[in-house]
PABALUM-59936 format. One record per residue: x negated, y negated, z negated of N, C-alpha, C, O in turn. Coordinates in steps of 0.001 Angstrom, whole numbers, padded with zeros to 6 digits, always signed. Each point is the difference from the previous one (the first is absolute). Layout:
BEGIN
XYZXYZXYZXYZ ...
END
This chain:
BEGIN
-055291-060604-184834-000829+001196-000096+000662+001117+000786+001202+000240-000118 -002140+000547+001053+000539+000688+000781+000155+001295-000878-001134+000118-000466 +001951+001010-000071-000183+001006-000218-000399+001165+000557+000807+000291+000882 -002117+000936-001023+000063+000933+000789+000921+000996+000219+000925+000264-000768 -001221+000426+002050+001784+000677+000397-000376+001227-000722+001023+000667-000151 -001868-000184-000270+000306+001070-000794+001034-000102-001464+000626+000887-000580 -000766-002441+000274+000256-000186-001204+001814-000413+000374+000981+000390-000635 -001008-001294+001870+001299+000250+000246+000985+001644+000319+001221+000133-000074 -001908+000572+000307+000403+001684+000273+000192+000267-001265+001140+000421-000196 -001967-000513-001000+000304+000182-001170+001307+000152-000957+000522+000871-000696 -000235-002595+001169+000832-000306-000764+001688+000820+000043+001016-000375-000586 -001165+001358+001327+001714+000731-000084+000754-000590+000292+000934+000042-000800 -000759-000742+001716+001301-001095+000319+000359+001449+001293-000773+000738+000610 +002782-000873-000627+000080+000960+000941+001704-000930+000239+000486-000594-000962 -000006+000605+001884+001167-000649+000381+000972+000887+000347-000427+001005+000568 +001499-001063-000720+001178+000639+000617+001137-001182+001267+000492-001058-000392 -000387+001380+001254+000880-000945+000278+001256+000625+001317-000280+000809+000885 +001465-001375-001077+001040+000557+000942+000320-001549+000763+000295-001087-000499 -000491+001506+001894+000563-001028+001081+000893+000338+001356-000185+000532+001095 +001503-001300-001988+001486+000057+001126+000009-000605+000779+000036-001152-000431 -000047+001172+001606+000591-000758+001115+001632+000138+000446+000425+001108-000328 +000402-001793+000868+001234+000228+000048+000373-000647+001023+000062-001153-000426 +000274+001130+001665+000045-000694+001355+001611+000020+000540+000608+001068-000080 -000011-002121+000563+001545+000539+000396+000142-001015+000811-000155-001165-000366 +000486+001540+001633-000288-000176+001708+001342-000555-000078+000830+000166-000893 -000746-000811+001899+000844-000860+000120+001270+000199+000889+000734-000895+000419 -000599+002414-000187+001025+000644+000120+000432+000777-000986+000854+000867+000188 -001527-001158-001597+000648+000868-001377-000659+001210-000264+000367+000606-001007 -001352-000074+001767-001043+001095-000154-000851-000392-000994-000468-001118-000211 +000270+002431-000545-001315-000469-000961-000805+001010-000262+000183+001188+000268 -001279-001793-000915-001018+000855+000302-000511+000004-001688+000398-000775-000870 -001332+001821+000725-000258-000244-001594-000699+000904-000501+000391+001150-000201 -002082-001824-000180-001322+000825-000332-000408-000440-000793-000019-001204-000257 -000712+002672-000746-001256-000345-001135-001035+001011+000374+000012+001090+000572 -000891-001851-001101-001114+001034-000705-000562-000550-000613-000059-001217+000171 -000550+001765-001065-000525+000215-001245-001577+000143-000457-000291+001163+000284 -000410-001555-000634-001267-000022+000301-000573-000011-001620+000658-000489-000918 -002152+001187+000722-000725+000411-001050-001317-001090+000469-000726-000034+000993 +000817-000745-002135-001189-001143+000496-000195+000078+001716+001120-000222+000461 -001927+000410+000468+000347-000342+001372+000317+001455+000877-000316+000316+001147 +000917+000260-001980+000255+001660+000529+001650-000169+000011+000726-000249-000963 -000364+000455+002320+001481+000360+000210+000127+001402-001235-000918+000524-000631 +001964-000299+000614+000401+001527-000789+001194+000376+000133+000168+001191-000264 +001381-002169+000801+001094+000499+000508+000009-001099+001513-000677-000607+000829 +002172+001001-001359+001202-000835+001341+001290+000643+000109+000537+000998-000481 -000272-001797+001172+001413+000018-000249+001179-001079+000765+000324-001159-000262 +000041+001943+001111+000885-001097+001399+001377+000451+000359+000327+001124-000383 +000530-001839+001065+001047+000443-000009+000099+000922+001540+001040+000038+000657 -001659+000305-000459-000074+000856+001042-000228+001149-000704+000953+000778+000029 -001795-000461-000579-000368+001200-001023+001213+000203-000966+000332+001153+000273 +000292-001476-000978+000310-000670-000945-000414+001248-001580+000661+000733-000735 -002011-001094+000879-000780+001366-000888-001239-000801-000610-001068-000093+000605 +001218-000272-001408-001396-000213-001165-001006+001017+000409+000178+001140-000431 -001156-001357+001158-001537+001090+000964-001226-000371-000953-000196-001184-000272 -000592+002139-000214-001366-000631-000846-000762+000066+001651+000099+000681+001021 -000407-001138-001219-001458-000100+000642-001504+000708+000084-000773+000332+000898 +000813-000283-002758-001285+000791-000140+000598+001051-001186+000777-000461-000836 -001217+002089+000784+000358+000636-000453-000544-000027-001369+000379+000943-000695 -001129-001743+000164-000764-000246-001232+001352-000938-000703+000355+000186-001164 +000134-000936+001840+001047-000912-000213+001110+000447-000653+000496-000360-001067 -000032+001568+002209+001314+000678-000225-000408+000920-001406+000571-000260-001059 -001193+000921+001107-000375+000894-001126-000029-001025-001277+000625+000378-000990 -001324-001696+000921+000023-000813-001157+001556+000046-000230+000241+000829-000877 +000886-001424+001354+000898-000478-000125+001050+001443+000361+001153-000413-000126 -001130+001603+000437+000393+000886-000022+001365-000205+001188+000307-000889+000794 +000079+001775-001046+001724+000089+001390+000957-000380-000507+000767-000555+000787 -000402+000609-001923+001339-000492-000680-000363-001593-000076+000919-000726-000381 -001786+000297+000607+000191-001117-000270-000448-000964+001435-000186-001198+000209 +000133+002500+000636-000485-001018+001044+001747+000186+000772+000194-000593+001061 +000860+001353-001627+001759+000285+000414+000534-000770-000128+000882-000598+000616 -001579+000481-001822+001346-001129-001246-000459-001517+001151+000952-000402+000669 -002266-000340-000478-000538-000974+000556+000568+000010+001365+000176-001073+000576 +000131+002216+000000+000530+000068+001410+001539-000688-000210+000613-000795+000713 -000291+001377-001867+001509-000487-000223+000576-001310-000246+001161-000404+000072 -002490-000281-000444+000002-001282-000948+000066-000712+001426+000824-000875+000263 -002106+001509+000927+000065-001081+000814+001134-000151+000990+000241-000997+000681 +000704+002646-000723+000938-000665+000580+000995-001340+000085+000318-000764+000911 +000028+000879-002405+000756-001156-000664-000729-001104+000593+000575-000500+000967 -001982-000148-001374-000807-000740+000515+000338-000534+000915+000610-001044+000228 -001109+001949+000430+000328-000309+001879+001783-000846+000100+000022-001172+000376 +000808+001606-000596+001511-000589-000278+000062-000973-000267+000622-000832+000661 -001402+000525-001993-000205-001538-000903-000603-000671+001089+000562-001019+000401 -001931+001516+000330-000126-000955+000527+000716-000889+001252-000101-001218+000153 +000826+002133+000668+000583-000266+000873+000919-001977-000681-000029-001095+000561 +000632+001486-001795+001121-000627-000496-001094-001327-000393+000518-001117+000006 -002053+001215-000355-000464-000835-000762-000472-000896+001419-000093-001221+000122 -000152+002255+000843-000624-000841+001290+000931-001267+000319-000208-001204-000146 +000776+001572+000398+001737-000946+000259+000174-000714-000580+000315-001050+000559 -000377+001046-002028+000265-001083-001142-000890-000960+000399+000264-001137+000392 -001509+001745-000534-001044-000830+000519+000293-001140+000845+000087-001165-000389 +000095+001696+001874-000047-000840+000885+001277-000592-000340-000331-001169-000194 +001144+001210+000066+001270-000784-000146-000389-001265-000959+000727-000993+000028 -001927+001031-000914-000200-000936-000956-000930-000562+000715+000298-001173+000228 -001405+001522+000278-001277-000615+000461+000151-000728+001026-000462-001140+000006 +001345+001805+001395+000161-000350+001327+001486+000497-000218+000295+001193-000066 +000615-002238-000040+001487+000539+000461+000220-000060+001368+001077+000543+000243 -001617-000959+000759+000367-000109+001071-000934+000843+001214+000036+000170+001219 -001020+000294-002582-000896+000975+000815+000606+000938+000548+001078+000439-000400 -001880+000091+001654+000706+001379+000267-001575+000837+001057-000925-000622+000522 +001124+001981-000527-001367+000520+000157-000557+000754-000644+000737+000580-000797 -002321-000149+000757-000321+001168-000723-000379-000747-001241-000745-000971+000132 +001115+001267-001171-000450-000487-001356-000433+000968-000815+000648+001045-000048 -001908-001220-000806-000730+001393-000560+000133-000731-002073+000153-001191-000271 -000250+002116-000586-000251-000061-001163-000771+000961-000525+000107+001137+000460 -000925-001375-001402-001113+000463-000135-000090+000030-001417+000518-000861-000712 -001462+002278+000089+000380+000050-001575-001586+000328-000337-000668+000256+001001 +000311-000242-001647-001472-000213-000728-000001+000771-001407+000460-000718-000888 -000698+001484+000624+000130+000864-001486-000798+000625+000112-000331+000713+000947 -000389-000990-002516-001206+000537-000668-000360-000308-001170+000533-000780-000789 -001826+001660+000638-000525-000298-001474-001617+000630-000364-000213+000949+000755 -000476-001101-001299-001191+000055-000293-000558+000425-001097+000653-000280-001006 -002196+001194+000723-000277-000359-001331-001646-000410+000447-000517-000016+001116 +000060-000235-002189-001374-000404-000091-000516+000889-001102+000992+000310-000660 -001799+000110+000272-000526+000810-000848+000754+000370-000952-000454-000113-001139 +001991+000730+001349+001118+000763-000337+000633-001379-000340+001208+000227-000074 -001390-001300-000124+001172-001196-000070+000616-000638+000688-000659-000762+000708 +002128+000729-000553+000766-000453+001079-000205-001293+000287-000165-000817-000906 +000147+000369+002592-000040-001125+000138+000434-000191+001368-000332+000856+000820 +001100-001961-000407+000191-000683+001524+001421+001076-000085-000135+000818+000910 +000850-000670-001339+001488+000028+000799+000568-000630+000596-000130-001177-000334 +000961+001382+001374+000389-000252+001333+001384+000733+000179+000243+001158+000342 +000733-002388-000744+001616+000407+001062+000143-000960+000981+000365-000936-000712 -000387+000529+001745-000360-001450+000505+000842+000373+001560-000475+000859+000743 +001758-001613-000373+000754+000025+001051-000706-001168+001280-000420-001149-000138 +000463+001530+000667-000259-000928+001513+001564-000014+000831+000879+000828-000239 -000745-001989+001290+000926+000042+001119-000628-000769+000870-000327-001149-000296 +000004+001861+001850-000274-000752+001019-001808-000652-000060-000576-000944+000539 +000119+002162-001603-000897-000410-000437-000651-001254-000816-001148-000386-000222 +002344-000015-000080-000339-001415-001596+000628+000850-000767+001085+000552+000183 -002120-000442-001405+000381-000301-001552+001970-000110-000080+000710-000853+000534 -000302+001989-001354+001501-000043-000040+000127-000357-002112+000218-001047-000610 -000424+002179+000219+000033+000216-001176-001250+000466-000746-000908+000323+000765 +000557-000175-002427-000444+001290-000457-000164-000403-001456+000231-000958-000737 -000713+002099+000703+000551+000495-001712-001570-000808-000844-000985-000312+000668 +001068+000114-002098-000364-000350-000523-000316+000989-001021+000752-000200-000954 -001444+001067+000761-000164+001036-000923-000511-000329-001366-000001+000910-000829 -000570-002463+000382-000160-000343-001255+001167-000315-000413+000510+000845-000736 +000439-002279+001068+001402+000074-000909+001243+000941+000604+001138-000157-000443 -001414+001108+001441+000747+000611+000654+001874-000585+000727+001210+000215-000069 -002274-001043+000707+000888-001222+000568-000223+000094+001694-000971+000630+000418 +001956-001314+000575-000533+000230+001229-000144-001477+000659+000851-000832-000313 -001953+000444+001269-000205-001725+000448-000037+000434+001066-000572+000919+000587 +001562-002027-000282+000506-000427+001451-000694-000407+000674-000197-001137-000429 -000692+001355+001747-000566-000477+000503+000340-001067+000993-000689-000717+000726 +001508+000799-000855+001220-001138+001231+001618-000067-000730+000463+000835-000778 -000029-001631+001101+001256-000664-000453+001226+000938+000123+000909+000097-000824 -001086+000844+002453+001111+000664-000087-000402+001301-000724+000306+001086+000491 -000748-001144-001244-000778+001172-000971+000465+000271-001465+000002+000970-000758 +000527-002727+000693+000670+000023-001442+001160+000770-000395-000025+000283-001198 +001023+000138+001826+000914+000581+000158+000016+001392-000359+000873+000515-000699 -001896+000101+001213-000364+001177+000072-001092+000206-001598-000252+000980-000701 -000110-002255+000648-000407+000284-001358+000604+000416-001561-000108+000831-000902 +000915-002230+001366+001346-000165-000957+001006+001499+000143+000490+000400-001057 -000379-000100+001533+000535+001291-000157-000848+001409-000479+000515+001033-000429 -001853-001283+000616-000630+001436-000439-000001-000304-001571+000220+000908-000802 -000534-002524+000301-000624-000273-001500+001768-000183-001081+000187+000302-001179 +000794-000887+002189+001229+000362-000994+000854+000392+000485+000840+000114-000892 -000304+000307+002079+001094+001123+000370-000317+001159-000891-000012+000057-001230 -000367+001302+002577-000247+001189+000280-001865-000383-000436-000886-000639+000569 +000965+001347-001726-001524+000189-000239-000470+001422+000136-001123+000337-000375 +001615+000137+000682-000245+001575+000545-001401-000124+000673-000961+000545-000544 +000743-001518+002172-000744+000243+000546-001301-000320-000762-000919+000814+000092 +000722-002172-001001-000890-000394-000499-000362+001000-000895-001136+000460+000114 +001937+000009-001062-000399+001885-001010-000958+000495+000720-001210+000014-000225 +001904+000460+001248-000861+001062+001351-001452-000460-000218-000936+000452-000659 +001097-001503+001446-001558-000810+000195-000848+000309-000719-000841+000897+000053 +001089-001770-000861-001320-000147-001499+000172+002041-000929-000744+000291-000938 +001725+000659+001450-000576+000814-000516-001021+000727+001215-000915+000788-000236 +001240-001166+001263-000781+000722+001132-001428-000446-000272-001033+000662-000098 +001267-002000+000001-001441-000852+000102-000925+000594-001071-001129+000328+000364 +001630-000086-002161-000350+000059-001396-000677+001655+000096-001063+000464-000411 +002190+000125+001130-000116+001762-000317-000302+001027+001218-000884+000816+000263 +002107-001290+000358+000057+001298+001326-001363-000167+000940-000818+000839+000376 +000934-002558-000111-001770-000406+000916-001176+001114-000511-000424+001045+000493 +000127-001769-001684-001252+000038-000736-000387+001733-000043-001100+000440+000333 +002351+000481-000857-000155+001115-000246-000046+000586+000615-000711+000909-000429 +001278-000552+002086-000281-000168+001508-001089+000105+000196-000391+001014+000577 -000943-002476-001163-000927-000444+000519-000911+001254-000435-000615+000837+000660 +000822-001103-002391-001128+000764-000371-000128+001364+000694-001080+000532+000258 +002569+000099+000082-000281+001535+000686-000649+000053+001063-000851+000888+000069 +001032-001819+001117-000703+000018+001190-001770-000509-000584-000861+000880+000005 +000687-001550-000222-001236-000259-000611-000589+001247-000355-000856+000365+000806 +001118+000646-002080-000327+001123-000878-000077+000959+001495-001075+000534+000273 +002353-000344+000723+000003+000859+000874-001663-000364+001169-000939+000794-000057 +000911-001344+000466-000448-001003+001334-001570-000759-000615-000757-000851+000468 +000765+001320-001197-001889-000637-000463-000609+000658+000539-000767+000032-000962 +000262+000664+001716-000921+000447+000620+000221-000779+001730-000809-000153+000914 +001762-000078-000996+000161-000767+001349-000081-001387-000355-000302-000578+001044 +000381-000009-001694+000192-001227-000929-001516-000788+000074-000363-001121+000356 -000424+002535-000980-001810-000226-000315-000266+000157+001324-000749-000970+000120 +000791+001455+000970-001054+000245+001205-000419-001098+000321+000616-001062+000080 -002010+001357+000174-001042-001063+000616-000142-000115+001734-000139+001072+000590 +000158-001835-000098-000064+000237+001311-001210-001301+000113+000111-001121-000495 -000862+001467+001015-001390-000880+000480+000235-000913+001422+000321+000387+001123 -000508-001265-001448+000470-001009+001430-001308+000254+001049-001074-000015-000601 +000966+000263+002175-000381-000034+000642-000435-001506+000617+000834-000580+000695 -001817+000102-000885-000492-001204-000103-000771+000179+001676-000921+000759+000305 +001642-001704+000550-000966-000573+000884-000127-001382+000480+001114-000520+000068 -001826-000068+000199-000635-001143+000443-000061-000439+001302-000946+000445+000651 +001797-001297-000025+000116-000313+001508-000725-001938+000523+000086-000704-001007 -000494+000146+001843-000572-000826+000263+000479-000696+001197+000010+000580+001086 +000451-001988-001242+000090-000570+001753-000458-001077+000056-000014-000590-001080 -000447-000022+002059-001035-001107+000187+001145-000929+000889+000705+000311+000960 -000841-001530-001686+000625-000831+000958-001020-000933+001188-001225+000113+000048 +001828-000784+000616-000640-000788+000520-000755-000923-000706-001229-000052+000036 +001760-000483-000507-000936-001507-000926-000694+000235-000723-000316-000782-000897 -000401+002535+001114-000893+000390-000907+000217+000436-001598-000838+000415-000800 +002128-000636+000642+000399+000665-001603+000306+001849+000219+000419+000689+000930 -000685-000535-001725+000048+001636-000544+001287+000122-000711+000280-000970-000706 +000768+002174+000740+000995+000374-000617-000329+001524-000588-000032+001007+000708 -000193-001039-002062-000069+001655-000360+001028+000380-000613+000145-000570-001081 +000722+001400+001374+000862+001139-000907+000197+000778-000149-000008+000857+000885 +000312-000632-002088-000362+001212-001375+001503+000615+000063+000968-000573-000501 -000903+001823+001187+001004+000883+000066-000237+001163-001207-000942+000793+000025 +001864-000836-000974+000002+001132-000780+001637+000993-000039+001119-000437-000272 -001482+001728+000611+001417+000583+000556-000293+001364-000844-001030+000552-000387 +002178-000321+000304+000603+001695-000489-000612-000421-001384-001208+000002+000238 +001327-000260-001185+000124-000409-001046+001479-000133-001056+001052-000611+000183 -001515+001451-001294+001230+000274-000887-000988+000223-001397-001076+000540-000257 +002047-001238-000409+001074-001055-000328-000039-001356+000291-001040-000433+000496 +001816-000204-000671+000034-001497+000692-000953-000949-000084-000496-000640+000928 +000181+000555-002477-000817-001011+000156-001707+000028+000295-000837+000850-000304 +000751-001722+000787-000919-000256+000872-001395-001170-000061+000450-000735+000879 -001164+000370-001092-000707-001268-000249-001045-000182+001031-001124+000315-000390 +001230-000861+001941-000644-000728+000982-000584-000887-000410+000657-000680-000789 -002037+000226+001044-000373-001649-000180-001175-000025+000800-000633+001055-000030 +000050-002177+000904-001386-000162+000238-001264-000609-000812+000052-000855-000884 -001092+001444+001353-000725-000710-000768-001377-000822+000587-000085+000556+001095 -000924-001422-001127-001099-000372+000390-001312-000023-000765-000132-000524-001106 -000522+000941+001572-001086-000138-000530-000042+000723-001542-000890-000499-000688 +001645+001545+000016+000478+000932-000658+000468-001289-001482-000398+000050-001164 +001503-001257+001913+000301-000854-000339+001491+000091-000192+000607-000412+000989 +000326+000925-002187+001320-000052+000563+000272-001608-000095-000726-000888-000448 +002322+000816+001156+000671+000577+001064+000230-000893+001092+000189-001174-000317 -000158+001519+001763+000228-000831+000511+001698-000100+000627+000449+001094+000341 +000307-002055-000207+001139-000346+000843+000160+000814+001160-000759-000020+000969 +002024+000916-001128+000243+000790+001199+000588-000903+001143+000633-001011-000305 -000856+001398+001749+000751-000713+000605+001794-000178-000013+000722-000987-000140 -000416+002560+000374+001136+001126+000117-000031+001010-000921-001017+000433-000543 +002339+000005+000339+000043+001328-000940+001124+000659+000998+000377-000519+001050 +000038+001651-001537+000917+000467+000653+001225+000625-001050+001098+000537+000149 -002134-001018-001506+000666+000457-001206-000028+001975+000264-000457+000729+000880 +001225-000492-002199+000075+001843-000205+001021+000263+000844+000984-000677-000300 -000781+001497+001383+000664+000414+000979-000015+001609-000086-000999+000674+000252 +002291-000136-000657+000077+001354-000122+000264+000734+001287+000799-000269+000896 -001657+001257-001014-000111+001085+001145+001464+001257+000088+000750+000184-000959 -000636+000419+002070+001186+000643+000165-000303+001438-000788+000933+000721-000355 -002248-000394+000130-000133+001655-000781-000050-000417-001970-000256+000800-000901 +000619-002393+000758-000167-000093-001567-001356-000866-000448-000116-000426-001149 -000826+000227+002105-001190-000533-000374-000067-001592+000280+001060-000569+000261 -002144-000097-000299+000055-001478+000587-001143-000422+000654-001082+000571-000135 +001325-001884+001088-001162-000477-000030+000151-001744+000117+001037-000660-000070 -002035+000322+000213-000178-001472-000099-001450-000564+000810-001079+000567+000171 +001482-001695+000166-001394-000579+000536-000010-001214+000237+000959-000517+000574 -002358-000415-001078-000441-000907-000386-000673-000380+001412-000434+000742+000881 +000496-002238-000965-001067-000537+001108-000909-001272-000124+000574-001033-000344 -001716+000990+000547-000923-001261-000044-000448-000582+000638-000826+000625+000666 +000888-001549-000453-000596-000983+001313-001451-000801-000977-000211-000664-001015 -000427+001236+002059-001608-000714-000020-000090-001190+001090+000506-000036+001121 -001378-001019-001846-000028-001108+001198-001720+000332+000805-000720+000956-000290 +000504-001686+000981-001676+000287+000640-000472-000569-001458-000892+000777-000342 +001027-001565-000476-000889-000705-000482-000179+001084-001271-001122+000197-000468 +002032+000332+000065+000023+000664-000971-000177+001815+000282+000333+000929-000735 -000687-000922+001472-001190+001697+000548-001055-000055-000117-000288+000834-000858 -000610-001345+001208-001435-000281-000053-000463-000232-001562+000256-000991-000684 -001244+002531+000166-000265+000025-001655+000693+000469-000858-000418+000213-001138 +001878+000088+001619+000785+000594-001120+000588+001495+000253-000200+000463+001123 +000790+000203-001907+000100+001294-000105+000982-000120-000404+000184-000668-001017 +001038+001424+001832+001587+000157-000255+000147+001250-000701-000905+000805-000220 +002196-000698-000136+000016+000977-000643+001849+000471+000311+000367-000929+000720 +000705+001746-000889+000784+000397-000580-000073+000834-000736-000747+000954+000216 +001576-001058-001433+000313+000930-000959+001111-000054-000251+000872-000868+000017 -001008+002767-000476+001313+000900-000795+000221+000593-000536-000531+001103+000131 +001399-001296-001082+000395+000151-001301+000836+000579+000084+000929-000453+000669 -000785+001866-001343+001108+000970-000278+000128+000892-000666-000910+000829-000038 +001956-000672-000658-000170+001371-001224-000655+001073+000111-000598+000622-000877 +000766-000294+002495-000433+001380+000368-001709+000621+000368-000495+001121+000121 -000114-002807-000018-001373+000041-000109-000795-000488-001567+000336-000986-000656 -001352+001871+000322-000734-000027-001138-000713-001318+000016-000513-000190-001103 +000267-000897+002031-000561-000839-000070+000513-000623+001593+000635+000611+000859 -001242-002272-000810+000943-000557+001360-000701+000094+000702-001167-000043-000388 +001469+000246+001999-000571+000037+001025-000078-001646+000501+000768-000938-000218 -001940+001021+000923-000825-000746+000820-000241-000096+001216-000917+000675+000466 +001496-001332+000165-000533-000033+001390-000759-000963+000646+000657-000719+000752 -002168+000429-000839-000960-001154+000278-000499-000262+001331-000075+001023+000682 -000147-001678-000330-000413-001357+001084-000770-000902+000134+000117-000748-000970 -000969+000348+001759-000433-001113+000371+000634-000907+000689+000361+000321+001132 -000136-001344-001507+001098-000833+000843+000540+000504+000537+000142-000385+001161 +000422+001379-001525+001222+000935+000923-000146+001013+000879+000898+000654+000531 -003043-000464-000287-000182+000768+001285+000018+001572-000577+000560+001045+000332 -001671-001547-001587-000696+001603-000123+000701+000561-001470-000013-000777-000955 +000365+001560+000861-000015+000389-001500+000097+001600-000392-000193+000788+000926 +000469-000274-002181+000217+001243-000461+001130-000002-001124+000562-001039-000346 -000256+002397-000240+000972-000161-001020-000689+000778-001047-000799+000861+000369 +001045-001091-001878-000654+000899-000417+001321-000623-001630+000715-000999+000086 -000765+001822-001191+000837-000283-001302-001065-001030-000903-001219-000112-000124 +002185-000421-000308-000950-001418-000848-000782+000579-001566+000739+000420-000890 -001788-000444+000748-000424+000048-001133-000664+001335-000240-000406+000235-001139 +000231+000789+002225-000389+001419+000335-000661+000255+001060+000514-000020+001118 -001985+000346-001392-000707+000353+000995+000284+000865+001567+000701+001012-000037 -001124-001353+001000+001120+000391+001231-001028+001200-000462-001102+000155-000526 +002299+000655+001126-000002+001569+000474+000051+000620+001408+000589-000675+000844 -000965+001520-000566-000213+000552+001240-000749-000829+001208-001070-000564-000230 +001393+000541+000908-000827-000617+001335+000858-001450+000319+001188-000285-000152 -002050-000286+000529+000749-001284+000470-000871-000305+001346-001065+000572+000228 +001552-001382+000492-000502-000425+001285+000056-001850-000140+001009-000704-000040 -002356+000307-000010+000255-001647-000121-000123-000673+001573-000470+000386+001070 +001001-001322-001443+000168-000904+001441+001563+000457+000954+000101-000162+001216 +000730+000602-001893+001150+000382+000983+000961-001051+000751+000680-000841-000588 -000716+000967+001531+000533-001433+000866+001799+000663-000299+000608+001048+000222 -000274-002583-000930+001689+000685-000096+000473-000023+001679-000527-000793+000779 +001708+001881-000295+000230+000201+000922-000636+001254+000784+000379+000643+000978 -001245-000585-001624-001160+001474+000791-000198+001010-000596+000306+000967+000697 -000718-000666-001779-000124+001359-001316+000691+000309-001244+000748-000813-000544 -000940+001737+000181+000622+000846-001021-001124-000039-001043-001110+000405+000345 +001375-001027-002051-000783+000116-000521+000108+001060-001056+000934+000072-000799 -002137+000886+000864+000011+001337-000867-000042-000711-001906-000901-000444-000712 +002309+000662+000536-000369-000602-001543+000996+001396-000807+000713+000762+000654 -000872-000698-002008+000506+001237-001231+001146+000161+000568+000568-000964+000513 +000121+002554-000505+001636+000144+000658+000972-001164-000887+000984-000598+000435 -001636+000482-001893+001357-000409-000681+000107-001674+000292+001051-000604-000215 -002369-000121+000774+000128-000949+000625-000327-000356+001356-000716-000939+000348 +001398+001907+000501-000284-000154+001271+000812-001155+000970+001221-000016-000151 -001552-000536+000712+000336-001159+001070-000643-000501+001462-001188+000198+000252 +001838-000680+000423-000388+000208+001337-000055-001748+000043+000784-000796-000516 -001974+000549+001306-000095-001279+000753+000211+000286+001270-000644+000757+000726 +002296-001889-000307+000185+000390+001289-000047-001436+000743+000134-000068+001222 
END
């Protein structure tokens, strides 16, 4: 059962997550970045070039205030140090004979869903495989590889210091973090952004038809593309391009269908789209791919429409809040 995206918008799910990179060149240089992100909203950073914990968005900084964005600057110095020492360990265990740029990578986060915590995340990478990570139900850490054990065995009965850290970061400091940026940043959180829906067409030789359904500048992420026939769901996309985020914060995506000759003649195509930000889904219809219009499903069209539009040639006059172009 598919759920509607309003109902997924509903549900209050909001993520927190911090991602380290840690790089050390193979003349002993290193390099070493985070940022920090509010469900798919950057909000810091933080590099060793800077070497300054930066919000990003001033809704951010104000949630989490200055003293605590000092103290975090301070934390990542240390960080940055550790990692240098952890990079090394690394490779000395993974590849002893390696030599070159080798990167480690840190993954930290945490979540709620309708104020209940869920999906924590301490989770180490090297060289991009799976290194370590934490286990936040028996608060234990699994090795993802052999030379991993070592490093395990020492966080769960040496020095348990680091494992403390963890599971209180994960339990308290995450979560309480979360809720402030959340409480701060809901109005940026809720914005609707309406996807710009257009419709493009290419004809092959052997007589098949290709239509795709471009939907762009669209916020929040999710998204629901599908075709349809004969006001028949759904049919098999050819291609997707999947959700592909845009450089100003928004997204887009686009779908494609291949029509054969045999299957144009009598039927009526369709794409549709589905998105929080529209009151009902858009439509974009066809005759075997030549002629069609757009109009919202289940609501009498509004304003002017122009029938017979050859995709590739006109602009069809449809409501601003569902406007789209056959191109």
């Amino acid at each position: 059962v598919r759920l509607p995206l309003h109902y997924l918008m509903l549900t209050g799910r909001h993520s927190l997550a911090v991602l380290v990179t840690a790089v050390t060149h193979e003349d002993g240089t290193h390099h070493y970045f985070m940022i920090s992100k509010l469900d798919d909203i950057q909000i810091a950073y933080y590099s060793s070039d800077t070497r300054e914990l930066r919000p990003t968005q001033t809704w951010a900084a104000q949630a989490v205030g200055a003293e605590y964005l000092q103290e975090k600057t301070r934390d990542f110095w240390g960080y940055e140090e550790e990692a240098k020492a952890e990079t090394l360990s690394a490779g000395s265990e993974l590849s002893p004979s390696s030599t070159g740029v080798h990167t480690e990578q840190l993954h930290v986060g945490c979540a709620l869903s309708d104020q209940a915590p869920v999906d924590p995340r301490f989770q180490y990478a090297y060289d991009g495989r799976d290194f370590i990570s934490f286990d936040n139900q028996t608060g234990t850490w699994v090795a993802a590889v052999q030379p991993a054990v070592p490093t395990k065995q020492l966080w769960e009965t040496g020095s348990k210091a680091w494992t403390h850290f963890v599971q209180q970061y994960l339990q308290s400091e995450c979560l309480g973090t979360l809720q402030s940026l959340v409480q701060q940043g809901r109005a940026v959180l809720e914005q609707q952004v309406p996807p710009e829906v257009l419709v493009s067409r290419t004809d092959s030789p052997d007589s098949s038809i290709t239509l795709s359904c471009h939907a762009r500048g669209f916020y929040p992420r999710p998204i629901h593309v599908s075709w349809v026939r004969d006001r028949e769901d759904i049919l098999a996309e050819k291609d997707s391009s999947g959700i592909l985020h845009n450089a100003d914060g928004t997204y887009y995506t686009q779908s494609s269908l291949e029509i054969s000759p045999q299957q144009q003649d009598g039927h009526r195509y369709a794409c549709r789209v589905e998105h929080s930000s529209l009151g009902e889904p858009v439509f974009v219809w066809g005759k075997g791919g030549v002629n069609g219009r757009a109009q919202g499903l289940g609501a009498q069209p509004q304003g002017s429409y122009r029938d017979g539009v050859r995709l590739g040639h006109r602009k069809v006059n449809i409501p601003a809040q569902h406007q789209c172009e056959l191109v």
